[in-house]
VOGUVO-696578 format. One record per residue (C-alpha): residue number from 0; chain; x, y, z. Coordinates in steps of 0.02 Angstrom, whole numbers, plus 50000, padded with zeros to 5 digits. Layout:
BEGIN
<site><resi>NUM</resi><chain>A</chain><px>X</px><py>Y</py><pz>Z</pz></site>
...
REM end
This chain:
BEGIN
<site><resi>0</resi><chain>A</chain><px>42247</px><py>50864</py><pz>51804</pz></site>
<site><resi>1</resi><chain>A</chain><px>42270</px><py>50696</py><pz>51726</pz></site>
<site><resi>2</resi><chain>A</chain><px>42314</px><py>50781</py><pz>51552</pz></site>
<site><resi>3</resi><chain>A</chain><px>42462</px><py>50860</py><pz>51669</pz></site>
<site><resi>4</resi><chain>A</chain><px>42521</px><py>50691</py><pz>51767</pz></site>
<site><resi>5</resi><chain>A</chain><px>42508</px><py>50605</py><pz>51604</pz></site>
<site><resi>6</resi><chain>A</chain><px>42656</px><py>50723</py><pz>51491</pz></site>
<site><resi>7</resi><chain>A</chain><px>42741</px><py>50703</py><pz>51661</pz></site>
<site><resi>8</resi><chain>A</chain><px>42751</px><py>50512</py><pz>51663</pz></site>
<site><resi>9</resi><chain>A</chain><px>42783</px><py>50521</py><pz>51462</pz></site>
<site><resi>10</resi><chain>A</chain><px>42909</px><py>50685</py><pz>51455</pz></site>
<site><resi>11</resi><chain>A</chain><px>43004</px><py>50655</py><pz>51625</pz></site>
<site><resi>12</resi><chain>A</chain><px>43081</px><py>50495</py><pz>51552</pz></site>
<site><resi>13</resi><chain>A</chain><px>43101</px><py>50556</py><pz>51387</pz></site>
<site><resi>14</resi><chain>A</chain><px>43237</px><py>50702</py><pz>51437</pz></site>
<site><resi>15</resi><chain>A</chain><px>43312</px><py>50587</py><pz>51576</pz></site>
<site><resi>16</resi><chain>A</chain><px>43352</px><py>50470</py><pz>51445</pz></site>
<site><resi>17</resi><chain>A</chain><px>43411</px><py>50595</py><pz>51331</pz></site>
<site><resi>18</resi><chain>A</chain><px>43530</px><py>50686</py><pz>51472</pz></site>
<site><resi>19</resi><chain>A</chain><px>43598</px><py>50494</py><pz>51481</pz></site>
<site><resi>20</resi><chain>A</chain><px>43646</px><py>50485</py><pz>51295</pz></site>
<site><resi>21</resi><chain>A</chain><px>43706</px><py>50649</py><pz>51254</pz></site>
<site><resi>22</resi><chain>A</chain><px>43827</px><py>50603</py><pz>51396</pz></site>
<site><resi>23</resi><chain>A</chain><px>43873</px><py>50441</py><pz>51342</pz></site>
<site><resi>24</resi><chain>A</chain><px>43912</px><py>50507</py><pz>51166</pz></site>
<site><resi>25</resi><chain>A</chain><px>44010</px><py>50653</py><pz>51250</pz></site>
<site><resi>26</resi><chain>A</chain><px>44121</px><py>50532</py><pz>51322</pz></site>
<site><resi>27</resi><chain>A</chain><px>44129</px><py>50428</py><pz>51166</pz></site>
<site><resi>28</resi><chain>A</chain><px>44183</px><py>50589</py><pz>51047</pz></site>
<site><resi>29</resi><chain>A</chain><px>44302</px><py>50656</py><pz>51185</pz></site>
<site><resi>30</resi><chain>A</chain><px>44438</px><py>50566</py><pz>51114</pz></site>
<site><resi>31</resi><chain>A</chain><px>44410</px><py>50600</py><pz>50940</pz></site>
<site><resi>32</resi><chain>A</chain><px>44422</px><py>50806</py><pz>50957</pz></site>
<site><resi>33</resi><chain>A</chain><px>44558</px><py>50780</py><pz>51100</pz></site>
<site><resi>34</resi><chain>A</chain><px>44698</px><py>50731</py><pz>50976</pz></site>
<site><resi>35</resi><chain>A</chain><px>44669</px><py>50568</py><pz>50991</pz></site>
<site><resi>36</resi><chain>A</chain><px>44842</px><py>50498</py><pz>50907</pz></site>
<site><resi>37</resi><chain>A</chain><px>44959</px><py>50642</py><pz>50938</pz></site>
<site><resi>38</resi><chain>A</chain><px>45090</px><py>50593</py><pz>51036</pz></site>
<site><resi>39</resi><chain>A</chain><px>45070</px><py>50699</py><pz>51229</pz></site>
<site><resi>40</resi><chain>A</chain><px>45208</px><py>50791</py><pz>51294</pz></site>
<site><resi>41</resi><chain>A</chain><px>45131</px><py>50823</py><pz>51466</pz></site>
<site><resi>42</resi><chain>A</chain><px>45051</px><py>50690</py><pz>51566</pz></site>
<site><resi>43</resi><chain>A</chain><px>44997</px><py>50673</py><pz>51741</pz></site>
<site><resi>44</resi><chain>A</chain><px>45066</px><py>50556</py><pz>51842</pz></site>
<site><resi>45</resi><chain>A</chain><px>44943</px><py>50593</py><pz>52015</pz></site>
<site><resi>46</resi><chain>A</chain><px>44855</px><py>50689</py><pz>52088</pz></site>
<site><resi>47</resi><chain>A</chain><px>44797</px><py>50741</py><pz>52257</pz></site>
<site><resi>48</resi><chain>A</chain><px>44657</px><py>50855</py><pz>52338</pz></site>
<site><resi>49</resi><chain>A</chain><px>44686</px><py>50972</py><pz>52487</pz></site>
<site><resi>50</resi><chain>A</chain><px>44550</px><py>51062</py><pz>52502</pz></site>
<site><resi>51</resi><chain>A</chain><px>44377</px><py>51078</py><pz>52398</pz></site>
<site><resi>52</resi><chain>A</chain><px>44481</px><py>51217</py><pz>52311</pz></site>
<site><resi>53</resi><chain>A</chain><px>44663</px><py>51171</py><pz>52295</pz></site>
<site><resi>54</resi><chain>A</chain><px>44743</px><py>51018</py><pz>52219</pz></site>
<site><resi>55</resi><chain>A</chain><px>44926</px><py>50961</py><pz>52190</pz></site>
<site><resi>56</resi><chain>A</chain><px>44964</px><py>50883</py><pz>52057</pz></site>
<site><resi>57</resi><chain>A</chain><px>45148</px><py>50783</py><pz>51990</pz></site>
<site><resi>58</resi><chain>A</chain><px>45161</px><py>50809</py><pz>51782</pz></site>
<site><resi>59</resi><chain>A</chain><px>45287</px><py>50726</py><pz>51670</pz></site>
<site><resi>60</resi><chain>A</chain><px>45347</px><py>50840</py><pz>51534</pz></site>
<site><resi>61</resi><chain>A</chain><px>45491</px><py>50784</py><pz>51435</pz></site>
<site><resi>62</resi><chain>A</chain><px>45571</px><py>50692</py><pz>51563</pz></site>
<site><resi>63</resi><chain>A</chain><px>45540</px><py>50803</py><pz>51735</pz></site>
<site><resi>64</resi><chain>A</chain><px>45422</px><py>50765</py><pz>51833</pz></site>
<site><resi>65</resi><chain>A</chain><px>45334</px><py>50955</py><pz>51894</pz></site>
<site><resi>66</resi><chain>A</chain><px>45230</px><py>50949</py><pz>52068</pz></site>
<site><resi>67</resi><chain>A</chain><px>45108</px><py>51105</py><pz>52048</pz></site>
<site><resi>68</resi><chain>A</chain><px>44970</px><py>51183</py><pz>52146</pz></site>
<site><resi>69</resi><chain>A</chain><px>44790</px><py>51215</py><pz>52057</pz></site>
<site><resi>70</resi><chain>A</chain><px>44695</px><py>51319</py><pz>52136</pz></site>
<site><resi>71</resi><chain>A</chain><px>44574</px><py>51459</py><pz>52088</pz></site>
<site><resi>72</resi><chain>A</chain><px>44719</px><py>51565</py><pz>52059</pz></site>
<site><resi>73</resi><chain>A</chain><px>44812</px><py>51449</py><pz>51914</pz></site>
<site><resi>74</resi><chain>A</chain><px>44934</px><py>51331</py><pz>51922</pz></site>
<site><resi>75</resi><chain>A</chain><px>45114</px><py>51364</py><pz>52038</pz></site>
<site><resi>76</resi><chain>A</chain><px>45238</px><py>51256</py><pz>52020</pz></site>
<site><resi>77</resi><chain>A</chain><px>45314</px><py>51196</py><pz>52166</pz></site>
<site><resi>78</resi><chain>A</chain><px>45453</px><py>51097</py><pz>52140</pz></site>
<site><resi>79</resi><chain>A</chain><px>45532</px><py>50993</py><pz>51996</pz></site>
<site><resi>80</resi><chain>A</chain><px>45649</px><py>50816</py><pz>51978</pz></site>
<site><resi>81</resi><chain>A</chain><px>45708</px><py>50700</py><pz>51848</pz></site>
<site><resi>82</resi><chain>A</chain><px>45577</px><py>50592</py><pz>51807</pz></site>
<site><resi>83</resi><chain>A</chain><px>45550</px><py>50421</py><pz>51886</pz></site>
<site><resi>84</resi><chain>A</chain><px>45590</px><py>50260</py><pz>51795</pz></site>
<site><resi>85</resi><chain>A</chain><px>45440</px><py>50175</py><pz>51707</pz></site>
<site><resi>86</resi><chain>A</chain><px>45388</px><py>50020</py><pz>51829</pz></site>
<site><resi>87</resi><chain>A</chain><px>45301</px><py>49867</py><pz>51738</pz></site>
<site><resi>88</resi><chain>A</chain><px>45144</px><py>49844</py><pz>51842</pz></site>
<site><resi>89</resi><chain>A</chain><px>45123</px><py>49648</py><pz>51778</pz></site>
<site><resi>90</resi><chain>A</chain><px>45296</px><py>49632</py><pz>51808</pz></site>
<site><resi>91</resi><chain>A</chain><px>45298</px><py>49684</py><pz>52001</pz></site>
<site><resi>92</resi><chain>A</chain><px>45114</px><py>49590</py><pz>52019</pz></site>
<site><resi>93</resi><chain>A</chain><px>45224</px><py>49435</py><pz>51950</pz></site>
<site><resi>94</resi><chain>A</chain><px>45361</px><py>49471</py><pz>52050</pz></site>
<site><resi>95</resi><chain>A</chain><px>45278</px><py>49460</py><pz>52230</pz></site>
<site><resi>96</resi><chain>A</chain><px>45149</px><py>49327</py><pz>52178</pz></site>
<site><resi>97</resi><chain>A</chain><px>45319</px><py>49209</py><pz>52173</pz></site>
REM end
């Protein structure tokens, strides 16, 4: 019984820690085998959940901006518009702190 408790104490830390890392270096390499550099033509502006299986989403794609539905099903699209102008964030924040 103690030979048991004691691999517990010893191997129960041992994989916990190694869970942690793989996914810290998952995160870290993510980038690398994403296309790191490549310039994106799709990006996604927000998104929004509706249910635990259905989400709407807005995506920019060479200047449109595309509201779709993902759901177990695919992806619909729903509607589509010009794309919004770019706001400067720091700009606004320095804006209303005046």
């Amino acid at each position: 019984m103690f030979w048991y408790i004691l691999k517990l104490l010893v191997l129960l830390p041992l994989i916990g820690g190694l869970a942690w890392a793989s996914l810290k270096f998952a995160k870290r390499m993510e980038g690398r085998f994403m296309g790191g550099n490549a310039p994106k033509s799709v990006r996604i502006v927000e998104t929004q959940m509706l249910s635990p299986t259905l989400r709407l989403a807005v995506l920019e794609f060479h200047g449109r901006e595309i509201l779709v539905s993902a759901g177990k099903n695919g992806l619909v699209r729903l509607a589509e518009a010009p794309a919004r102008p770019k706001v400067d964030v720091a700009k606004v924040e320095a804006e209303d702190a005046q």
